[in-house]
C-alpha positions in Angstrom: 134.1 129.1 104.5 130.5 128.2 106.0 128.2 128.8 103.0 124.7 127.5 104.3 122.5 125.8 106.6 120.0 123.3 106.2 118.0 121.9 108.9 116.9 118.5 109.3 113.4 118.0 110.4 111.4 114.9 112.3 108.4 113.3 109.8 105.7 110.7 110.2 104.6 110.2 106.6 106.4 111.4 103.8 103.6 112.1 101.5 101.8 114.3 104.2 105.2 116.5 104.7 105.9 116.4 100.9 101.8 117.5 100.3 102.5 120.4 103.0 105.1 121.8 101.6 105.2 121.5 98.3 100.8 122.1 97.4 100.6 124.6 100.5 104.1 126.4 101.2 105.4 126.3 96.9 108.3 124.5 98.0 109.4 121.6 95.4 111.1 118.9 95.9 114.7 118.2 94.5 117.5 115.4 94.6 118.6 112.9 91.6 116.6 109.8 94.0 113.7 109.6 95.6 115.1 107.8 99.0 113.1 106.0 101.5 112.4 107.6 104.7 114.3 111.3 103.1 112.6 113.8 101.8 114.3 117.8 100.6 112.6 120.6 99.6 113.3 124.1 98.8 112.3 127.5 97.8 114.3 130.0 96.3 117.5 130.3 98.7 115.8 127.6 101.7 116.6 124.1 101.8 114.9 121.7 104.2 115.3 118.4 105.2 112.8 115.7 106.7 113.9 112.1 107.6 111.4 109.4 108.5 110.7 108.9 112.1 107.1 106.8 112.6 106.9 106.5 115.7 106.9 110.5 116.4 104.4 112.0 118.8 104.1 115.2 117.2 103.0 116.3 121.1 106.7 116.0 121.9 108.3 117.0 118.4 110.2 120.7 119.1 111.6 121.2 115.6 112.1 124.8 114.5 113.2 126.4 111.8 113.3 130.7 111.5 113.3 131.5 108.2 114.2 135.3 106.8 112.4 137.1 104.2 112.3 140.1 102.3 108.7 140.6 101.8 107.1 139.4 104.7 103.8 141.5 104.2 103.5 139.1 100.6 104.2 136.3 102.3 102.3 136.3 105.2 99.2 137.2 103.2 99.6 134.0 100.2 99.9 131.8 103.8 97.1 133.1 106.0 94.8 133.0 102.7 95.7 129.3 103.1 94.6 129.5 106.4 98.4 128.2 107.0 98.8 130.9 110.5 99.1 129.4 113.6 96.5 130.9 115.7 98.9 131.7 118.3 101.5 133.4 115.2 100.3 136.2 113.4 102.2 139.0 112.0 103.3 140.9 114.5 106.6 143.5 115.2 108.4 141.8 117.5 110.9 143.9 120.5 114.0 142.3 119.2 113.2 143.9 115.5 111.4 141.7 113.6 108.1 141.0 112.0 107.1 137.9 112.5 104.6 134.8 111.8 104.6 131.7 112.6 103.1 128.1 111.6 102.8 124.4 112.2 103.8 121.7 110.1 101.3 118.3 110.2 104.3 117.1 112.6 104.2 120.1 114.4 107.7 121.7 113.3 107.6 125.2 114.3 108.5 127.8 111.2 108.5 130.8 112.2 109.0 134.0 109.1 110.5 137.1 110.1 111.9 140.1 108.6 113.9 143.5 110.4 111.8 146.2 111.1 
């Protein structure tokens, strides 16, 4: 019966998280209405939501989001090109059986890619 998941994430500024991931990550945006303070994106089979918090300290935002792929190696070399990596996330094989990256969003929402070994 449960089809999907689609996480709901913190923002300041709508236009930054819209610039993020649309111009760096090749999300696009979709919905019939452009609402105040709501923003969703996706990508092929991901779908993410943002709603508007301003007063957010991005010091204190935990959002995160693991997303799965099937061509890491691809991936992770179009986003560290961008300089997108967070230093602290590069590619690595991971002991529970993953590659994995990771990165920060400008409100510091954690997305982390991985893909089984």
């Amino acid at each position: 019966m449960l089809k999907a998941i689609n996480p709901k994430l913190l923002m300041r500024d709508k236009a930054a998280t819209r610039n993020f991931y649309i111009n760096k990550l090749g999300f696009r945006e979709f919905g019939s209405a452009d609402f105040e303070g709501y923003l969703m994106v996706e990508k092929e089979d991901i779908e993410i939501h943002f709603f508007e918090f301003k007063d957010l300290d991005p010091k204190e935002n935990y959002g995160q989001v693991y997303i799965r792929t099937d061509d890491i190696d691809k991936l992770y070399k179009s986003y560290a090109a961008n300089n997108l990596i967070h230093p602290n996330g590069p590619l690595e094989r991971k002991p529970w059986g993953q590659w994995e990256f990771s990165m920060l969003d400008p409100d510091n929402n954690l997305l982390t890619f991985g893909q089984p070994i």
